[in-house]
N, C-alpha and C positions, 0 to 999 in steps of 0.2 A: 627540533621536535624530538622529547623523549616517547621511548616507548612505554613509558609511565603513562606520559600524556595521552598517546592514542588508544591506547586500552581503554583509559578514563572514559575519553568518549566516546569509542565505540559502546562500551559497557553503560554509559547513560542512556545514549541514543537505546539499545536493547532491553532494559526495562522498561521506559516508556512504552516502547513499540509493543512489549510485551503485555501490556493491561489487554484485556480480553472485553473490550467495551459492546460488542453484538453479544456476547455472553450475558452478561452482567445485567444489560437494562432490558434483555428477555426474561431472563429468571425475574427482575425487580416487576416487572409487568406482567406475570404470575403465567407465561406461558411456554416455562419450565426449560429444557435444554435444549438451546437452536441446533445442537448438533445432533441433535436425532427425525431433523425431519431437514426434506428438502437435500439438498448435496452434502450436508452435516457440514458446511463451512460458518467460521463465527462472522463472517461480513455482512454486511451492507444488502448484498445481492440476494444471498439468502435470508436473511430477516425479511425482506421486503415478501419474499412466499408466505409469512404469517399473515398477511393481510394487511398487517400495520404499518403503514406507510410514513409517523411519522417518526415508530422505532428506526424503521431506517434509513431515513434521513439524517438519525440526531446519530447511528452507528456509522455513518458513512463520515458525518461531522466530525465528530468525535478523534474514530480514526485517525483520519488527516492530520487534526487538531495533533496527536500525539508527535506526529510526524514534526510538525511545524515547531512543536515545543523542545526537539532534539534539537533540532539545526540553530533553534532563536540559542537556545542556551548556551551552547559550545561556541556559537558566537561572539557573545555579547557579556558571556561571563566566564566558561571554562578555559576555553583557549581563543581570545579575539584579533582577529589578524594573521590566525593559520589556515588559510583556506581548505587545507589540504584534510585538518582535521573535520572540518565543518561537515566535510562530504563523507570522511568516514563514521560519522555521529549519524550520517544520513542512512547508510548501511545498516549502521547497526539498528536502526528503529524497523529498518525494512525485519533483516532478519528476524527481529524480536516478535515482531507481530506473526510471523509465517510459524517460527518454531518458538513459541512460548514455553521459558522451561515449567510455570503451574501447570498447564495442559499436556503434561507429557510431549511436548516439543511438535504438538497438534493444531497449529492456527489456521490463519484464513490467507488468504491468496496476495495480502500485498498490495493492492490498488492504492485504495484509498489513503494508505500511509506512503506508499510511496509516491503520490501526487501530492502531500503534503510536503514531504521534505525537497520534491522539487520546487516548490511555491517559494520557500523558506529560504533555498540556499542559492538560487537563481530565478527570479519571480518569471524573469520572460520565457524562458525553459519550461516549469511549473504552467502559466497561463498556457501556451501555446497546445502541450501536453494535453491539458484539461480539454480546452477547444477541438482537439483532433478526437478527443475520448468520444465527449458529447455528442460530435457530428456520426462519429459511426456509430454510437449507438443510436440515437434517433433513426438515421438510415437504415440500420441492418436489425434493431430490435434485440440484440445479444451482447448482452454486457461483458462475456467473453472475449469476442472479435472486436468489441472497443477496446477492449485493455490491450490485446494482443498488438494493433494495430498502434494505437498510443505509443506503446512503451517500445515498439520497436523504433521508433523515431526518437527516444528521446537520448538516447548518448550523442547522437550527429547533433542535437542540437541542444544539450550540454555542453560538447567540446567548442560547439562555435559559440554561444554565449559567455563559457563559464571557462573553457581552456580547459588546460590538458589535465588539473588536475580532477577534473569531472569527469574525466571519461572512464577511466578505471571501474569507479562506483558504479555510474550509470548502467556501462555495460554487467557490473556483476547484480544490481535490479533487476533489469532487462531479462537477463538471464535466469533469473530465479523466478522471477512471474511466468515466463514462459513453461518451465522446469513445472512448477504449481499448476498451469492450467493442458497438462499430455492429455486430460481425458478429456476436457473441453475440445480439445484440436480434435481430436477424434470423433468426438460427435458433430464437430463443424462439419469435418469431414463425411461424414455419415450425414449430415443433413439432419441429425435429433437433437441438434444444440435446444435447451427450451428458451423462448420467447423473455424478454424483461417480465418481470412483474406475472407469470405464470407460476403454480405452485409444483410443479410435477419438475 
């Protein structure tokens, strides 16, 4: 494994992750910059405060989608048969989307790309992840404390599906979503987290 090589696909995985798809199909549906209302994040969670439920659905898609198209590619075409890049393609999609360099290195929080690239590069990792997302959010109504809750679980169960060389990555996701959401945790804290599907 060159370091030619893992650049290559970290640096794939990081443009992808980098398209700004909550931007894009807000502006394209004429209700101009999602970053200036709501939390000013370009995901999923915050589109869904426009009202449009199925901008955000097709931004939460999408997302993922970016996600899955890192890990498929460095798979099955970039480098096929080096696990170890697979999972740093996975990285880099994460990062790409949180610090896009067109948005002044200004993204969205990571979820929904990084439950893609777990889908992608370890399906039962990926399913499991999603399932524990859903459940707490249904339960608790805070798309926050589902992701918080998800992705803390999901390196222990990277390394037991995927081996050792998942756990690196995982943990530095993990970590970076958590890093993304200090002022969620604090309002959990505080008890002002807002509700799913609430605009304030």
């Amino acid at each position: 494994m060159s370091a030619a090589m893992a650049g290559a696909c970290f640096l794939l995985g990081y443009f992808l992750g980098a398209i700004p798809f909550g931007l894009l199909l807000t502006r394209l549906a004429g209700l101009g910059d999602i970053r200036a209302i709501g939390s000013g994040n370009i995901g999923a969670t915050n589109v869904l405060r426009t009202g449009r439920r199925g901008l955000a659905a097709a931004t939460l898609l999408l997302d993922a989608a970016k996600g899955v198209a890192a890990v498929l590619l460095v798979r099955f075409w970039l480098a096929p048969g080096l696990p170890a890049l697979l999972w740093l393609a996975a990285l880099g999609a994460v990062i790409g989307h949180v610090f896009p360099l067109w948005l002044g290195f200004r993204g969205g929080k990571g979820v929904a790309t990084a439950l893609g690239v777990l889908l992608a590069a370890c399906w039962p990792v990926g399913v499991l992840v999603c399932v524990i997302w859903l459940l707490a959010a249904v339960i608790g109504r805070r798309s926050s404390l589902a992701a918080l809750i998800a992705f803390a679980a999901s390196p222990l169960l990277a390394f037991g599906f995927a081996g050792a060389d998942a756990l690196a990555p995982t943990l530095a996701i993990a970590a970076l979503i958590f890093w993304r959401h200090t002022a969620n945790i604090a309002r959990l804290l505080a008890g002002t987290e807002p509700r799913i599907g609430t605009k304030s």
